[in-house]
N, C-alpha and C positions, 0 to 999 in steps of 0.2 A: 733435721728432725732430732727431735730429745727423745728418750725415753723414761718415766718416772713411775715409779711402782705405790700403788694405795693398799694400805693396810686397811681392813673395817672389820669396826667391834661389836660383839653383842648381835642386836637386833639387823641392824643396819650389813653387816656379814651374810647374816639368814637371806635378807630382801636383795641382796645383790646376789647372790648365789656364791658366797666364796669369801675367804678372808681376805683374798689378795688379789691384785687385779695390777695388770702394766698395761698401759695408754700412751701410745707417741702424741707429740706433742711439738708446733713450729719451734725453731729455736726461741725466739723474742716470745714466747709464752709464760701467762701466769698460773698460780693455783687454781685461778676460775675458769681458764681454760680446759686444766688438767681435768678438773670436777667437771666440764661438760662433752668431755670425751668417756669419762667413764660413767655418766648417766648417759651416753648414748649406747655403751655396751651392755647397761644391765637393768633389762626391762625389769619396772617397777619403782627403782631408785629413788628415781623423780621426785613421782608420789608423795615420798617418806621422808625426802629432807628440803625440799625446795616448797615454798608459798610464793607461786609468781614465779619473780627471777631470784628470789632472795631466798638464802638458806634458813632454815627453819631455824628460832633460836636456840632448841635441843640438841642443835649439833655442835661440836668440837672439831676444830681444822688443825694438825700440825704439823710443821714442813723441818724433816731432820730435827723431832724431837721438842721443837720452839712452836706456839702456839700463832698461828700466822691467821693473815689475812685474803682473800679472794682475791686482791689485787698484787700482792706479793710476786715478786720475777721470780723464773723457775732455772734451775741448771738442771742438765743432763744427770741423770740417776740418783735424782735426790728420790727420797721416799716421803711421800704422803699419810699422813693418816685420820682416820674422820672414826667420831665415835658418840655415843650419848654421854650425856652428863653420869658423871664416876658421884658415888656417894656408897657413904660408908665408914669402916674403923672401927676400933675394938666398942665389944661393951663388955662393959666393968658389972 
């Protein structure tokens, strides 16, 4: 078993109840696995990033900082992070 820890930002933090969330996970596991272990711990989730089986296109997946994809392999203690679209920067 792996263990890999999710960061979440904003709204998506509020609806899971928490910034941070650690999920084990089979060794041979990807990012889509990791996201459906921590949509099984935090009632509501679901709801708010998933259409179907597919992530809603408002979400952001990044695996150690690189913006990754669901099918992506995972290693042991890598950190996850999921968020909404960032916008913003000075006004002049």
């Amino acid at each position: 078993m792996d263990t890999v820890t999710w960061r979440l930002f904003a709204d998506l933090a509020e609806v899971a109840g928490g910034r941070e969330h650690t999920v084990s996970v089979d060794s041979d596991s990807t990012v889509g696995d990791a996201l459906d272990a921590l949509v099984a711990e935090c009632d509501g989730l679901g709801d708010r990033i998933l259409d179907g089986d597919a992530l809603v296109d408002d979400v952001n997946l990044m695996q150690n900082g690189t913006p990754v994809s669901l099918d992506a392999a995972l290693d042991d203690g890598d950190e996850l992070a999921m968020f909404p679209p960032v916008t913003g920067g000075s006004r002049r």
